[in-house]
N, C-alpha and C positions, 0 to 999 in steps of 0.2 A: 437847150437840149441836154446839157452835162448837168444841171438839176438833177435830173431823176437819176444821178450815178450813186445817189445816198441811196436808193434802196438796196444797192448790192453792195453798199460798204465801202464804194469809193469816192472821193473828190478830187479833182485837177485843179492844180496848180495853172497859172496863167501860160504857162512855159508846156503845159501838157497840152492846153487846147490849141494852141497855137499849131503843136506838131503834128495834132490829130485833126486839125480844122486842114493843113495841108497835104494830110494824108486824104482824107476825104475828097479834096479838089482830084489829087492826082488817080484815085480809084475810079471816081464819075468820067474822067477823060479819057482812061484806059478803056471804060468798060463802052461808052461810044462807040468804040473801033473795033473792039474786042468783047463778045457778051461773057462777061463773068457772072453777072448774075442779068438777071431779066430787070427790063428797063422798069416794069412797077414797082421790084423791090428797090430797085436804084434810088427812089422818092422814099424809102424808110430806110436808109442805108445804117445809116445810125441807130435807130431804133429796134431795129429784127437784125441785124447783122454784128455791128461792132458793140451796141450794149448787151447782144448774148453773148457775144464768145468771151467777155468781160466779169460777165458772171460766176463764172471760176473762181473768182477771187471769194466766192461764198465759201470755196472748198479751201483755197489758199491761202487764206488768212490766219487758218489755222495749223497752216502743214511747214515746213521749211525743204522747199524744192528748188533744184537748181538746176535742173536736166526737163526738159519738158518734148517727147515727139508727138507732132499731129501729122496724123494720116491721112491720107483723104483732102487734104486742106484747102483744094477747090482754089476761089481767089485770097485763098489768106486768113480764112476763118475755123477756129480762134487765134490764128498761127500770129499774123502780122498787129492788132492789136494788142494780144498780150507780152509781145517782144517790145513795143513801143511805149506800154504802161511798167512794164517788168522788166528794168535795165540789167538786174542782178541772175536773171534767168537764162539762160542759153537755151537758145527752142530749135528744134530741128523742125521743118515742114515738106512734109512726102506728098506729093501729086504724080499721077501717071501722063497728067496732061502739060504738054510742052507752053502751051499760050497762057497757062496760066500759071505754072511756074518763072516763066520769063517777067510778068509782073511785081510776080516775086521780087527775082532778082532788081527789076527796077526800082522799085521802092526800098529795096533793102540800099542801094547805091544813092539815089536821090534821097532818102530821107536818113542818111548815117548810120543806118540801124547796125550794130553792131556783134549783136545777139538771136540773130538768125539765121540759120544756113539751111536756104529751100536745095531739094533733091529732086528730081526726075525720075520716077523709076516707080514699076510694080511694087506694091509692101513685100509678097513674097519672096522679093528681087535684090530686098536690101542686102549688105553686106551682113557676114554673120558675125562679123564682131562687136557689133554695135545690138546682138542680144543682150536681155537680160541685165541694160544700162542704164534705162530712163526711170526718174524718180515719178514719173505720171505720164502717160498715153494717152492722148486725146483724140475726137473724132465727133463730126458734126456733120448732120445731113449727111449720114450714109448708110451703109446697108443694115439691114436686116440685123438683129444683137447676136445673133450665134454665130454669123460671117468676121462681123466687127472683134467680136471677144477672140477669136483667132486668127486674125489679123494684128491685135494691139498684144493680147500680153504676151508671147515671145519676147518683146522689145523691152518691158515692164522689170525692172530688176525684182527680186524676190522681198515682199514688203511693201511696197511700189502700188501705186496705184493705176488703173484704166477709168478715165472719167468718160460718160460717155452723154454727149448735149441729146435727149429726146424730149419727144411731145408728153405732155401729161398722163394719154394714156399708153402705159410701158408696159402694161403690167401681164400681157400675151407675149409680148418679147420676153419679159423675163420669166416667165412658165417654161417656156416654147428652149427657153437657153440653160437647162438644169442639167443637161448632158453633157453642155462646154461648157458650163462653170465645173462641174467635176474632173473633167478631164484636162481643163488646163490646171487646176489646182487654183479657182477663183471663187470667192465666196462675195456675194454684195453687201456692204458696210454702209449704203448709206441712200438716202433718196433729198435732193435736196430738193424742192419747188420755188420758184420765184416768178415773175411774172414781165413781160415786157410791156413798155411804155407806148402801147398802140391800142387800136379799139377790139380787133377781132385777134382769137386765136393767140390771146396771151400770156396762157401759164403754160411753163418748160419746166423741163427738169432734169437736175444732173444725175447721172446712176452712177455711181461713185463703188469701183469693184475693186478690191486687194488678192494679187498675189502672196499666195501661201508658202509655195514650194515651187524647185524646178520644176519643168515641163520638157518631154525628150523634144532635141534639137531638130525634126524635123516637123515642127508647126514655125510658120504656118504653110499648107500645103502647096506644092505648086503645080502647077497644069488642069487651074483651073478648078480645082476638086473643092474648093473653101467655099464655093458657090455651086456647083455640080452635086454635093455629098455632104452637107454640114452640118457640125458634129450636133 
């Protein structure tokens, strides 16, 4: 299965599959008890889950980041594999949801992870000083691009990038999102496509967005209006 990590420019060391072969046991046993994701994704866990969120390394191979927040990060995607592939990274991962943040936590304790600190809590919710700090902003499987783009770049330092995992076709998201990329001060720099190692519904792609300039300190909105009103 880590064959096909050459098409995204990666290969493991025997010392990587090991720690991601026991990452993988302990996610299947968590997710038994606990649905982090649906039991048929559970049988391409690897394939749709940990070789996408892995995929970044398309974008990082060329960038030098050392701050990384994902939003949204559900059971840990792309939060928990790219902290276990990228020791030199510090990732922060933000979920609203308590049983899958506690995952987190466990995996970040059972497997030594070092370089990840999962949080509990609304995005809008976050602390404000941790604006305007992350060298990249991620988010996978979540909402709508005009909700997401004001939800991630607040947090995005100025220069900084918002990578964002979607389906191949993006291209009414990013029509649909020319109002909040003007208004946060984000223009799209990049579209990267790659494909997963499964039969159906295989090419993803990253939207790869840059902050320009500030943006005034009351995005992202709160009480609801970033889904109620969006820009």
């Amino acid at each position: 299965m880590y064959n096909n990590l050459i098409n995204i420019g990666l290969e493991f060391s025997e010392e990587q599959k090991e720690i991601f072969n026991r990452y993988i046991s302990l996610f299947l046993e968590y997710n038994n008890k606990v649905n982090l994701i649906s039991q048929n994704d559970s049988k391409v866990l690897f394939e749709k889950h940990i070789y996408d969120s892995l995929a970044l390394n398309l974008f990082l191979k060329d960038n030098k980041t050392k701050k990384i927040l994902d939003i949204g990060t559900g059971g840990g995607f792309p939060s928990l594999p790219l902290a276990l592939f990228y020791k030199d990274i510090n990732i922060t991962a933000v979920d609203s949801i308590k049983k899958k943040i506690n995952f987190l936590n466990l995996a970040k304790n059972e497997l030594e992870i070092k370089n990840i600190k999962p949080i509990c809590s609304r995005i809008e919710d976050l602390p404000e000083n941790i604006k305007n700090s992350f060298d990249i902003v991620t988010t996978r499987a979540m909402a709508d691009l005009r909700e997401i783009l004001e939800y991630a770049i607040p947090y995005v330092k100025v220069g900084g990038y918002f990578v964002a995992y979607k389906a191949i076709k993006a291209e009414e998201e990013i029509n649909n999102a020319k109002n909040a990329l003007k208004t946060l001060n984000t223009v799209l720099v990049d579209t990267i496509e790659y494909s997963l190692p499964i039969e159906e519904n295989r090419t993803r792609v990253l939207l790869i967005f840059k902050k320009t300039k500030d943006i005034p300190s009351s995005y992202p909105r709160k009480n609801g209006l970033v889904k109620k009103k969006p820009l």
